[in-house]
C-alpha positions as MATLAB code, in Angstrom:
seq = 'XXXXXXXXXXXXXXXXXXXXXXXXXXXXXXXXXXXXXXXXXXXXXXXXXXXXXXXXXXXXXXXXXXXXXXXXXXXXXXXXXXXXXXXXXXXXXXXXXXXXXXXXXXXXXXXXXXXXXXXXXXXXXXXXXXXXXXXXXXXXXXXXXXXXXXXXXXXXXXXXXXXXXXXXXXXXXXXXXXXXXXXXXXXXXXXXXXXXXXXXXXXXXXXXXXXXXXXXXXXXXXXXXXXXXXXXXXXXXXXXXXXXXXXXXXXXXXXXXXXXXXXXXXXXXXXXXXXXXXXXXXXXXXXXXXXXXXXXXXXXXXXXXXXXXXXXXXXXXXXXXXXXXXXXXXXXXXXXXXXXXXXXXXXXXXXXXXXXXXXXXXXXXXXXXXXXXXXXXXXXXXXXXXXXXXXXXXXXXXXXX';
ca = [
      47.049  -11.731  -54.612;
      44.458  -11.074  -51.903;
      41.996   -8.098  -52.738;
      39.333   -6.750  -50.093;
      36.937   -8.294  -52.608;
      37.889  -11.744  -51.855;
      38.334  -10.612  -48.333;
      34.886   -9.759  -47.668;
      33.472  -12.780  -49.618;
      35.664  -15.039  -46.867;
      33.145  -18.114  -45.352;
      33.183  -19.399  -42.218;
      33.982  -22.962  -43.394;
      36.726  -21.810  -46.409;
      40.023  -22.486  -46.311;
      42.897  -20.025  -44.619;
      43.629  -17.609  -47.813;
      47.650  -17.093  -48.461;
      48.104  -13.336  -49.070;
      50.437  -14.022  -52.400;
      52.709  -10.715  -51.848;
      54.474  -11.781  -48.097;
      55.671  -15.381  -47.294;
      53.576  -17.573  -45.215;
      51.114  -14.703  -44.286;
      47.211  -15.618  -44.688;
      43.814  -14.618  -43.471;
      42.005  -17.537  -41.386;
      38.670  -17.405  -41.595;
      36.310  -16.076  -38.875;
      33.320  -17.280  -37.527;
      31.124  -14.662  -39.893;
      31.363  -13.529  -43.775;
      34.118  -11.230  -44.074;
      35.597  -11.873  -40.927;
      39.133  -13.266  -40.286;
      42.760  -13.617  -38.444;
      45.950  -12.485  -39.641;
      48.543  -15.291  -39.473;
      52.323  -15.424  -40.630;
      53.705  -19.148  -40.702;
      57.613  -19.459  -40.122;
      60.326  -21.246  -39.098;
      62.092  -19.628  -36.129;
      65.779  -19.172  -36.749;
      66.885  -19.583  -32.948;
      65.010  -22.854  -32.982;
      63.987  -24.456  -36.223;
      60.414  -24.744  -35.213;
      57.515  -24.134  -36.965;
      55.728  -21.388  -35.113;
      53.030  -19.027  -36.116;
      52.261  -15.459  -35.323;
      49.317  -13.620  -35.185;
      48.851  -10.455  -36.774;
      45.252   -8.921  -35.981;
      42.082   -9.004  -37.056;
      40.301   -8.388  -40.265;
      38.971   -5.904  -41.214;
      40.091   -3.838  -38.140;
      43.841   -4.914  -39.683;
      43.398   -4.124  -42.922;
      45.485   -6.078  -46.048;
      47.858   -3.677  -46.011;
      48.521   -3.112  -42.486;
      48.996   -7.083  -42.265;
      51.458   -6.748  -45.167;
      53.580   -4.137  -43.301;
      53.712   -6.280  -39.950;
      54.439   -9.241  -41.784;
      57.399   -7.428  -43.938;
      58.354   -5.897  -40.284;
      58.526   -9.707  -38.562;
      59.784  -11.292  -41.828;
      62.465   -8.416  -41.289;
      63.491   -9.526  -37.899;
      63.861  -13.185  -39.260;
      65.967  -12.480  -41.510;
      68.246  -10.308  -38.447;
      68.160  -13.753  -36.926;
      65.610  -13.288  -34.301;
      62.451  -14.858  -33.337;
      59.852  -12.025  -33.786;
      57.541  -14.114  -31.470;
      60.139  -13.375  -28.904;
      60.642   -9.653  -29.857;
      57.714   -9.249  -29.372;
      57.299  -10.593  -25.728;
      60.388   -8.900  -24.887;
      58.391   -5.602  -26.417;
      55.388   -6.231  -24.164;
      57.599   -6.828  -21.120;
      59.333   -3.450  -22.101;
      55.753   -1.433  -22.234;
      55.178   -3.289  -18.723;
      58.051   -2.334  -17.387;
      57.992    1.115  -18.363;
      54.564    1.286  -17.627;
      56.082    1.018  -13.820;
      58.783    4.306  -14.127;
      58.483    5.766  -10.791;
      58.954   10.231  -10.735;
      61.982   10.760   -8.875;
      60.275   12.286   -6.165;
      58.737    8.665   -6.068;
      62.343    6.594   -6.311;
      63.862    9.274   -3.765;
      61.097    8.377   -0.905;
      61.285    4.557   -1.993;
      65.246    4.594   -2.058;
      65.332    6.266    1.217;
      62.918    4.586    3.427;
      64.594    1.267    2.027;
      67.894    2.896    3.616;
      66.268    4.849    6.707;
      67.737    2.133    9.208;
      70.909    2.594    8.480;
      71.119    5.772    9.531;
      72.557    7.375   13.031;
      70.021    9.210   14.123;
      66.236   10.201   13.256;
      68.171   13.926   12.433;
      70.087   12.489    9.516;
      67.191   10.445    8.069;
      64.646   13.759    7.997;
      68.038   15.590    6.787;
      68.042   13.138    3.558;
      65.074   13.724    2.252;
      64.281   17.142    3.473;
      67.324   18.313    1.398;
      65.961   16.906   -1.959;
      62.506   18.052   -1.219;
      63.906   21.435   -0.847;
      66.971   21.769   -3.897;
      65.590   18.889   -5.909;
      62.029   18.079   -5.881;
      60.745   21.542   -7.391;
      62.181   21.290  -10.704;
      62.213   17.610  -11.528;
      60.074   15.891   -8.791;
      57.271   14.985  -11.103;
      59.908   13.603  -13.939;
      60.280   10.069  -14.484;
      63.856    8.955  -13.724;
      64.096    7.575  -17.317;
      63.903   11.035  -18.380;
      66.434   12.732  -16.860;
      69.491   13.272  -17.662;
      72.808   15.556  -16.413;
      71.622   18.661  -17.678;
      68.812   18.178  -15.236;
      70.769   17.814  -12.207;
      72.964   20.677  -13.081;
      70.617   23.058  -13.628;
      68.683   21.956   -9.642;
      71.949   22.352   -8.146;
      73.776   25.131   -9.951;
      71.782   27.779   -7.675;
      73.996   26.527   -4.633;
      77.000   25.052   -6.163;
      79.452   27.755   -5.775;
      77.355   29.307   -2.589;
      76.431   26.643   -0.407;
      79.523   23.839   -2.066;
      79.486   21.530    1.049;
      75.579   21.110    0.546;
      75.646   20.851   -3.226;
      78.159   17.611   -2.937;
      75.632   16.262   -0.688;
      72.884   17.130   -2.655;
      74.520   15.762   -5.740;
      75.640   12.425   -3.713;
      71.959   12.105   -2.630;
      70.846   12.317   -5.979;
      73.756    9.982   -7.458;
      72.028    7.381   -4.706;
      69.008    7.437   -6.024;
      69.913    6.844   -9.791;
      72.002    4.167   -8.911;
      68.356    2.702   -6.979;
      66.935    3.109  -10.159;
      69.459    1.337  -11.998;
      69.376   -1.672   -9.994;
      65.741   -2.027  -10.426;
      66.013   -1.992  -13.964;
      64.072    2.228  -14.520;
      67.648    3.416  -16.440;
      70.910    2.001  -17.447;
      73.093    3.753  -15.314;
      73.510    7.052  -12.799;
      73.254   10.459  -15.137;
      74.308   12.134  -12.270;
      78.350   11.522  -11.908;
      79.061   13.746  -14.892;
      76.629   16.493  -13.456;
      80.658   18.145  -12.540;
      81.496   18.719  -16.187;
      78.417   21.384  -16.751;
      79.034   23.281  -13.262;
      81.936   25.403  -12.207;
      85.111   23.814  -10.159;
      83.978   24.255   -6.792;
      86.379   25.762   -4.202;
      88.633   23.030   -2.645;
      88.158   21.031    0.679;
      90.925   23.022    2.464;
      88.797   26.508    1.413;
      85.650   25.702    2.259;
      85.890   24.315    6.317;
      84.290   26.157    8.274;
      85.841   25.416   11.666;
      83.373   26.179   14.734;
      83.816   29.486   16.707;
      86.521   28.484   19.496;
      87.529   30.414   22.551;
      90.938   30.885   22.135;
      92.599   28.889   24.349;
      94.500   31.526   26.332;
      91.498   32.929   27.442;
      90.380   29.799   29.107;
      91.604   30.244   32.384;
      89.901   33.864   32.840;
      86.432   32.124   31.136;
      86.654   29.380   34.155;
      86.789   31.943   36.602;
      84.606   35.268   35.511;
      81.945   33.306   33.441;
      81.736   29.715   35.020;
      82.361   29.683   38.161;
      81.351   33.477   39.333;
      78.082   32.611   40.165;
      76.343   29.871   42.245;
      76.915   26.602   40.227;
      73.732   24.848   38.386;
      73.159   22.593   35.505;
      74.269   25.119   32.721;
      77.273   26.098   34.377;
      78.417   21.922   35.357;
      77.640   21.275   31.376;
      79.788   23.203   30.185;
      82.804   23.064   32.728;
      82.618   19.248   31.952;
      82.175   19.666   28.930;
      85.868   21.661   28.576;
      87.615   19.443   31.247;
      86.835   16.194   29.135;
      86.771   17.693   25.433;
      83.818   15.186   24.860;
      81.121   16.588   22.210;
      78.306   18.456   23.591;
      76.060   15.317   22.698;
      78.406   12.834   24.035;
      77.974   14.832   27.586;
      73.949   15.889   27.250;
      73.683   12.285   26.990;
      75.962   10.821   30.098;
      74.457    7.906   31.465;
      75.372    7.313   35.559;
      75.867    3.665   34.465;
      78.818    5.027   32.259;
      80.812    6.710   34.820;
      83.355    4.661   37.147;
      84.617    6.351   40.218;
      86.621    3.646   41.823;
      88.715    3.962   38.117;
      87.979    7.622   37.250;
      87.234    6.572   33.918;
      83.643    7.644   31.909;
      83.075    5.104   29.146;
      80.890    6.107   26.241;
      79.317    3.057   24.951;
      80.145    2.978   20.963;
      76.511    3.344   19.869;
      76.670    7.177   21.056;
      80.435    8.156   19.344;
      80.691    9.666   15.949;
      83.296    6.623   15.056;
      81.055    3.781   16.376;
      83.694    3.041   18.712;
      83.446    2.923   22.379;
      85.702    5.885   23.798;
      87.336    5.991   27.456;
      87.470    9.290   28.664;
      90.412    9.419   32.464;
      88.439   11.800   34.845;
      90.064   14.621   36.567;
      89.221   15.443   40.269;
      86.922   18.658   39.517;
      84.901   16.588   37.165;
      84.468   14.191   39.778;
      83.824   16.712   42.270;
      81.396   17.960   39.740;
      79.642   14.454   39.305;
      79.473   13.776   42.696;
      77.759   17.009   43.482;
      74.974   15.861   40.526;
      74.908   12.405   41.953;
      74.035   14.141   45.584;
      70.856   15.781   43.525;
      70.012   12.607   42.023;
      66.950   10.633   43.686;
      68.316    7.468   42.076;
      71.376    7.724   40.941;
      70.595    5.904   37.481;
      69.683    7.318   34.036;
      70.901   10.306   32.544;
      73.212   12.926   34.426;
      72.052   15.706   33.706;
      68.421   15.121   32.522;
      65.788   17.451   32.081;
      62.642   18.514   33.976;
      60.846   15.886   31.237;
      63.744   13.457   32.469;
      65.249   13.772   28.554;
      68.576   14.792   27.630;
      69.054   18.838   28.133;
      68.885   20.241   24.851;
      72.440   21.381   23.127;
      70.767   25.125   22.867;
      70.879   25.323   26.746;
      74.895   25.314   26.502;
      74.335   28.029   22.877;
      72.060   30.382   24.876;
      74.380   30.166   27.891;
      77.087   31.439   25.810;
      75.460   33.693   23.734;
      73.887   35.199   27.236;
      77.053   36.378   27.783;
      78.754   36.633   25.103;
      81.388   34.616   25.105;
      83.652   35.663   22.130;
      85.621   33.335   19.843;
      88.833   33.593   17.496;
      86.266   34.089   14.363;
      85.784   37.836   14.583;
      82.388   38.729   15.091;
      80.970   35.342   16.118;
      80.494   33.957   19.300;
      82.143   31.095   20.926;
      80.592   27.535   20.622;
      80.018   24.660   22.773;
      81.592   22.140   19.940;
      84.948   24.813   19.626;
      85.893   24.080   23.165;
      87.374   21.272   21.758;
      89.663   23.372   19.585;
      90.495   25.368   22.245;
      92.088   22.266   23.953;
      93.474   21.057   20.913;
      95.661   24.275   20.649;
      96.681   23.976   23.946;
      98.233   20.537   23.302;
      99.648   21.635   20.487;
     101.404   24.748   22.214;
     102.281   22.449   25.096;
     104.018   19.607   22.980;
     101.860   16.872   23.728;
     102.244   14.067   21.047;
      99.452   14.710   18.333;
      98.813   10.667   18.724;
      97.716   11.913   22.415;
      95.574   14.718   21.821;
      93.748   13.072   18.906;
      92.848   10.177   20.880;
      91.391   12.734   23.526;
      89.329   13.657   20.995;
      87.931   10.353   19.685;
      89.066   11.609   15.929;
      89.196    8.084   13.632;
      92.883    7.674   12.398;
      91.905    7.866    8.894;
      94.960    5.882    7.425;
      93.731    2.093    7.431;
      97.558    0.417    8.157;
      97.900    2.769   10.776;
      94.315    2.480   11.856;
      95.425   -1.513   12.516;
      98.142   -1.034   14.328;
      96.542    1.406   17.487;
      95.757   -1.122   19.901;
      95.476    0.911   22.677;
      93.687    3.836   23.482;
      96.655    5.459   25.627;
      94.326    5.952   28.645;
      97.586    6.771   30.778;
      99.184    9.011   28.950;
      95.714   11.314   28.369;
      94.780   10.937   32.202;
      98.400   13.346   32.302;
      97.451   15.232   29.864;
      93.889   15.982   31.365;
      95.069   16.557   34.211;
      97.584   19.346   33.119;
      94.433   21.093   30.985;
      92.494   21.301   34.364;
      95.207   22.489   36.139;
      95.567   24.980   33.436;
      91.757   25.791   32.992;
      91.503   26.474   36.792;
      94.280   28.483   36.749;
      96.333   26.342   39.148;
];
């Protein structure tokens, strides 16, 4: 059996010294007295080769530190593995997760790989921003590899019940960047889709819309004529009177390019890259928002560009339209709240409704995305006939004719 003794007596130019307590381990000598290297001869049993592992150094690995690495690999051998090999894979482990990233780190990484892909610069800063501020506090600085459900739960439990519609967001943000981190290999899988079972059941779907403020349709006719058009007409007062006669979103219409509008066919076509739906939308126009148009066109030098553009020649910002009906306060069916540029569009949705026109009808108005995919494939048409009726009862209607 080896001793230290005969350890530190080792020459240069002596044979390789066999151990005598593990199989095939021996100390090769070194190029000074009492210097060596640990190696364990074996037969791989994935292979059948011959192979031969190094174990350290002596004396910095003393005997019976080489013993207990040896009985460790001669261990694995006899599990049927190639400890040469178990230990790469090791190595490439501490590599690997050497590289964790925080998940403040994988968020930013995951999201500017994604940032294209979203609509607008609003809903990219919106991403992040709402991580930064629910998530990012409490487990920012953690690797992803160390955090689990219990984690998650406890950054979003503060706004779960509260604030549910942000939560799910939150928690589908989150769930997105786990799953990043799974694909690259950080974690095994997403921690955060059983985040539900430690929270309370959150309030359903149904209870938590929050509709927008709408005037109430009835009082439509009186708001066209006391509010609207009571004073000399400008920009504010044209917005919004469009804005009702084609129940187009107030971004749709702040947006209105003159190359969009054709009078010879009445018809303003919103190009698909500006709808919610990604699809192009036809909107029939009514003689008083033609009138209207053609009393912006007579104020435009060029007639190109935007329609109603502002003094920076950008699109008017949606709080022009807010503060116009907050100025005079413009109530809505919510009590206590007023009305909202975005509820007009409820407020001619009622009035369909009430008047019996087919729900197909009004909903195409609208733009809303038949969510039903077999249905979805069978609307070929956008019913451009039938809504230039329609519209043209709801401005008969909103003027009071």
């Amino acid at each position: 059996m080896l001793s230290d003794a005969k350890a530190r007596k080792l020459k240069p130019d002596d044979k390789p010294v066999s151990d005598g307590t593990i199989a095939g381990l021996s100390l090769v000598p070194g190029s000074a007295v009492g210097r060596g290297k640990w190696i364990l001869r074996f037969v791989s049993p994935v292979n059948g080769k011959r192979r031969e592992m190094g174990l350290g150094s002596y004396p910095t690995t003393s005997i019976r530190d080489a013993r207990a690495k040896a009985f460790e690999a001669r261990s694995v051998i006899d599990s049927g593995k190639d400890p040469l090999e178990a230990r790469r894979e090791q190595e490439q482990e501490i590599r690997r997760l050497a590289t964790v990233p925080t998940f403040a780190d994988a968020a930013r990484r995951h999201h500017a790989d994604k940032a294209e892909g979203f609509r607008n610069k609003k809903h990219v800063d919106q991403w992040i921003n709402t991580l930064e501020q629910y998530i990012f506090p409490k487990i920012g600085k953690k690797l992803v590899n160390e955090l689990g459900p219990a984690d998650f739960a406890a950054c979003l439990k503060p706004i779960w019940l509260e604030k549910p519609e942000t939560a799910s967001r939150v928690k589908q943000r989150c769930d997105a960047v786990m799953d990043w981190a799974a694909a690259n290999g950080f974690i095994v899988a997403s921690p955060v889709r059983v985040v539900d079972k430690l929270l309370p059941k959150q309030p359903g779907k149904r209870e938590r819309v929050m509709h927008q403020p709408a005037l109430p349709w009835r009082s439509m006719p009186a708001f066209v004529s006391n509010v609207l058009q009571s004073s000399n007409p400008n920009t504010t007062r044209h917005m919004l009177e469009l804005l009702i006669l084609t129940a187009c979103r107030s971004g749709e219409l702040r947006k209105m390019q003159w190359i969009e509008v054709e009078f010879s066919n009445c018809i303003w076509t919103i190009p698909a890259s500006r709808m919610k739906a990604k699809v192009a939308h036809r909107i029939p126009l009514t003689p008083r928002v033609i009138e209207i148009l053609e009393a912006q066109l007579d104020k435009s030098e060029i007639g190109e560009g935007l329609v109603f553009p502002s003094r920076n020649n950008t699109p008017i910002s949606d709080m022009t339209l807010t503060k116009f009906l907050r100025d005079h306060r413009v109530m809505s069916d919510t009590p206590d709240r007023i009305a909202t540029a975005h509820g007009f569009r409820s407020s001619f949705r009622d009035w369909a409704s009430e008047s019996g026109y087919p729900r197909d009808v009004a909903e195409r108005a609208l733009a809303h995305t038949v969510k039903n995919a077999v249905e979805a494939a069978y609307h070929r048409t956008d019913l451009i006939d039938q809504r230039r009726a329609m519209m043209l009862a709801w401005e008969g209607f909103c003027l009071g004719k």
